[in-house]
N, C-alpha and C positions, 0 to 999 in steps of 0.2 A: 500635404497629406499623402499623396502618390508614394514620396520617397520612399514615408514611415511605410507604405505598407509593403514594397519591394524589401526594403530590409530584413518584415518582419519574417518573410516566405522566403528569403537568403537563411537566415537562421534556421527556421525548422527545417530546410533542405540541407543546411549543413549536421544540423542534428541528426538527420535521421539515417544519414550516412553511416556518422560512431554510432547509431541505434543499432545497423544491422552489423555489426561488427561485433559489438555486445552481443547480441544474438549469436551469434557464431559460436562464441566464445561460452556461451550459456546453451547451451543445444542440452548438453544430455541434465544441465541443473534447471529444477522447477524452480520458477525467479515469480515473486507478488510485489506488484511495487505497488502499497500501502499510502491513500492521500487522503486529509482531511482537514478539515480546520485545526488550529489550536488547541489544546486542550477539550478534545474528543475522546482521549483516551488511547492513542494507535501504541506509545510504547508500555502503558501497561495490558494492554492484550496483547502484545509480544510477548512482554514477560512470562505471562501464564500461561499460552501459548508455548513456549519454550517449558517451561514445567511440565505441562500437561504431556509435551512428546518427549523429554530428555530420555533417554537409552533406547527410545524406539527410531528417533532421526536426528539426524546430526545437522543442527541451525546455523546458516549465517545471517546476518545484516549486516547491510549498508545502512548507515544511521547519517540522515539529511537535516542537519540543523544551520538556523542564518550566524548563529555565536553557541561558544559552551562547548563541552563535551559530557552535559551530566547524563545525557538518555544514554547514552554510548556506554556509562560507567557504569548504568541502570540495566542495560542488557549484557556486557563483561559480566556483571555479577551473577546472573543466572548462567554462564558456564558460555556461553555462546562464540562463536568468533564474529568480533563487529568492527569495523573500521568505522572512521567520524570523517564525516565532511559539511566541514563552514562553508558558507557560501560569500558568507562576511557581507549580506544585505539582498541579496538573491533571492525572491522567493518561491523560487523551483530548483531540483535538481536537475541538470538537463547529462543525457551520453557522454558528454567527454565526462564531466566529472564521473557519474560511474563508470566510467573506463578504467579510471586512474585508480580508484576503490578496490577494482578487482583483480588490479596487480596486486596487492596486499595481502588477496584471499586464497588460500590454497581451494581452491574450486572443486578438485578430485576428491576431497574430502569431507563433503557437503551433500547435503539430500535436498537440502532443501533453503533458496535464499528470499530473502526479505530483500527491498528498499525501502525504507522510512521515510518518506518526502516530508520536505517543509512543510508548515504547517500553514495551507491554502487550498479552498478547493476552486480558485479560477486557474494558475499559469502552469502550476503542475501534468492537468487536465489535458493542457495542449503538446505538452513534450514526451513521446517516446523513448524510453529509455533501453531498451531491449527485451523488455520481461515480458512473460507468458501471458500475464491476467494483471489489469488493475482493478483494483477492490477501492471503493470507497468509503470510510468510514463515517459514521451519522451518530450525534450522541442527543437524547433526547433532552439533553438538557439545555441546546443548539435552538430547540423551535424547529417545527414543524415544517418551514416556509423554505428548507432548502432547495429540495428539489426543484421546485420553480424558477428558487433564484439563480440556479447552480446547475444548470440541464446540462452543461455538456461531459461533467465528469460521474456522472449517471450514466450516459448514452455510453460513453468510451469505456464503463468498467463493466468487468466482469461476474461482479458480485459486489453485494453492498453490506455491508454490516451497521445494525443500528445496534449503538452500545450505552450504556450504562441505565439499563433497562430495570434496575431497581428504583430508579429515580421515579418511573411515571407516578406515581400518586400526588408527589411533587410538584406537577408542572400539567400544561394543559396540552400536553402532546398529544396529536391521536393518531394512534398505531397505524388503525385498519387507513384511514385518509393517505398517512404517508406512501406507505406501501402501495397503496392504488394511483398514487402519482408517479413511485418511483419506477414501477409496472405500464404505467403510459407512455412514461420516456424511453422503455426498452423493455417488451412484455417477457422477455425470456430471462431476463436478469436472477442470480440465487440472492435472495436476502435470508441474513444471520441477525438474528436477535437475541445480543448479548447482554451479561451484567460482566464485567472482569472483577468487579468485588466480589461479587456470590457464585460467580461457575456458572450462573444459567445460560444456557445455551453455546458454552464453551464444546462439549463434546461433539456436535452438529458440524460446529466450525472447524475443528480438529478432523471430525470424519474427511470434512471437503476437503482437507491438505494434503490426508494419506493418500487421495483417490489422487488428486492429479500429482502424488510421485510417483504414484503408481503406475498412472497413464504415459508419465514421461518416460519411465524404466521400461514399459512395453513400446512405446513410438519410437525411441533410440535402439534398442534391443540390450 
């Protein structure tokens, strides 16, 4: 057991080295790197997301899948520049891979970049990848009982988004409960409460993208 855990603190200290490298490299680009379970919904609020600012900001992604390239073909089609990275059974993205991703990306021509992580909310959670803000995504159709089971990529992100919020009638989610758990694990946290079927609360979330490219283009000058 000893071993496993020196290894495991070898690894994130080797990660977090290509972290601040990325960092470097990403200084004047606002970078989200986007984590959630399965089938949450992160590439269709990309999608519409990407609509909702087309001719106002120029989008990339990183798109993190374990096999496929179908999200990647899913956000190509709304105009975006995306690179794909398999992991071929990985279920995180960690620094070197998006190292490797943003050699692909012409970066100066970017307002604003995405990573799409695999779909998990424990390994994700632990690895830095260089970016500004992690944003967590929650879909109510998930249940209620993440937060509790899932506290550390709550604490570590920046913002949370609970999405496909047309569903509640649906299911026995309850909003106000979640939100007072996800506020206990980190009382300052932004939560966004989305549908990406209907738009509710798309404009909210969109506001918060322009602010910090905003914030990045005055912090860099």
């Amino acid at each position: 057991m000893p071993v496993k855990v020196v290894m495991a603190q070898k690894i994130l200290r080797a990660n977090e080295q290509v972290a601040r490298e990325n960092r470097e490299r990403l200084q004047h680009l606002p970078t989200v790197n986007l984590i959630s379970s399965p089938g949450a919904g992160k590439t269709t609020l990309l999608e519409k997301t990407i609509q909702a600012l087309r001719g106002e900001l120029a989008i990339g992604v990183v798109e993190g899948d374990i096999y496929t390239t179908r999200d990647a073909e899913r956000i190509a089609g709304q105009g975006a520049a995306v690179v794909q990275v398999n992991t071929a059974g990985l279920c995180h993205l960690d620094a070197n891979m998006v190292g490797r991703a943003l050699d692909q990306l012409d970066l100066d021509s970017l307002d604003l970049l995405f990573i799409e992580n695999v779909g998990n909310l424990v390994c994700p959670a632990e690895f830095d990848l260089g970016e500004d803000y992690k944003v967590a995504l929650l879909s109510v159709a998930e249940g209620g009982d993440k937060p509790e089971k899932y506290p550390l990529v709550f604490r570590e992100s920046h913002a949370v988004v609970i999405n496909k919020s047309d569903l509640l009638p649906y299911t026995d989610f309850d909003m106000n409960k979640v939100q007072e758990e996800i506020r206990t694990l980190k009382p300052e946290i932004l939560i966004f409460v989305t549908s990406a079927a209907t738009g509710e609360g798309l404009e909210a979330w969109c506001a918060w993208l322009r602010e910090i490219v905003r914030h990045k283009r005055f912090v860099t000058g």
